[in-house]
N, C-alpha and C positions, 0 to 999 in steps of 0.2 A: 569279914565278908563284905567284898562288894562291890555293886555296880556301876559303870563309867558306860554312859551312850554319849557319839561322836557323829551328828547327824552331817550326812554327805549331801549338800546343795544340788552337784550334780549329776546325780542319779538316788534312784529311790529308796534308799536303804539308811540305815542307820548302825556304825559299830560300833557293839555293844558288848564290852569285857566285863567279864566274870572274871572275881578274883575269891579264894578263899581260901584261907589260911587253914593249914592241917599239918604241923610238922611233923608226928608219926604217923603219916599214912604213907602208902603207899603210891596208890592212882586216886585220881580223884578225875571227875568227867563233870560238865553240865548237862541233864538231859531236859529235852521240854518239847512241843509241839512245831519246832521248829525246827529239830532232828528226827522229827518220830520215834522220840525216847530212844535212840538209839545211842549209849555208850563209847560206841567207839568214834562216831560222828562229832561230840562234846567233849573227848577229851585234851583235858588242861597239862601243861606242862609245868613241873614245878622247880620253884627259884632255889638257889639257894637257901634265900632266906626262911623259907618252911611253906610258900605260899605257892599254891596254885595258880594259874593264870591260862588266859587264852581269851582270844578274838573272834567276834561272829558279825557274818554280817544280815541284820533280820529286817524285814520289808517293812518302812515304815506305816504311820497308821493302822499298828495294830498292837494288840495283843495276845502274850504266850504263856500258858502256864509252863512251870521248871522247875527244876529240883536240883541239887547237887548230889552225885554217886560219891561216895569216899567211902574207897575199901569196902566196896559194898552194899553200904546203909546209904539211906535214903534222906537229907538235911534238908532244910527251907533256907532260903538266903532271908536274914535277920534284918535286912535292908532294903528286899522287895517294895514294890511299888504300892505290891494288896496282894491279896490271899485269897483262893476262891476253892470250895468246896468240891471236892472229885469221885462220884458216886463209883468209880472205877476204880481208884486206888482206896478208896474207905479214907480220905485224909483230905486236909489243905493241901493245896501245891503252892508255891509264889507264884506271883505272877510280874509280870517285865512290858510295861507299853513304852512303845516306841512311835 
C-alpha cells in the first residue's frame, strides 16, 4: 500500500494516488470524505502487476479520513498519515492530509 501526493503550484489541490496491492481480488475502490464514501466515485484500476491504482485530486490544506473497499471488506492503508477514531463506523479509518 501506498501513498504518493503531487502538490499542483497552480491551483489548489494536491494529486494524490492510492495504490494497493491485492492480486486475488477482484475490485478494489478508495472511499473517504472526499467521495462521500462512495465506491464507484474511488474506484482503482488494476495493473498487471496485481496492484490497484488510481488518481485524485483533493483540496489542499486538509484532511480525509479513507479506507480501501477490496472485494468488499473494508482495509486501512498501512502507510497513512494517522489514524482517527469513527464513532460511525465503530473503527479507525486512515487518514491522508494534504
Amino acid at each position: 500500500m501506498s501513498i504518493k501526493k503531487q502538490v499542483i503550484k497552480t491551483k489548489p489541490v494536491c494529486k494524490v494516488t492510492f495504490s494497493v496491492e491485492a492480486k486475488e481480488a477482484n475490485t478494489a475502490s478508495v472511499v473517504g470524505d472526499f467521495n462521500n464514501w462512495n465506491p464507484a466515485e474511488g474506484e482503482l484500476s488494476k495493473l498487471k502487476n496485481g496492484t490497484f491504482k488510481g488518481v485524485f485530486d483533493l483540496a489542499k490544506d486538509a484532511s480525509y479520513e479513507f479506507k480501501y473497499l477490496i472485494d468488499g471488506a473494508y482495509v486501512n492503508d498501512s502507510e497513512a498519515d494517522s489514524y482517527q477514531w469513527n464513532e460511525f463506523a465503530g473503527t479507525e479509518n486512515g487518514v491522508v492530509t494534504v
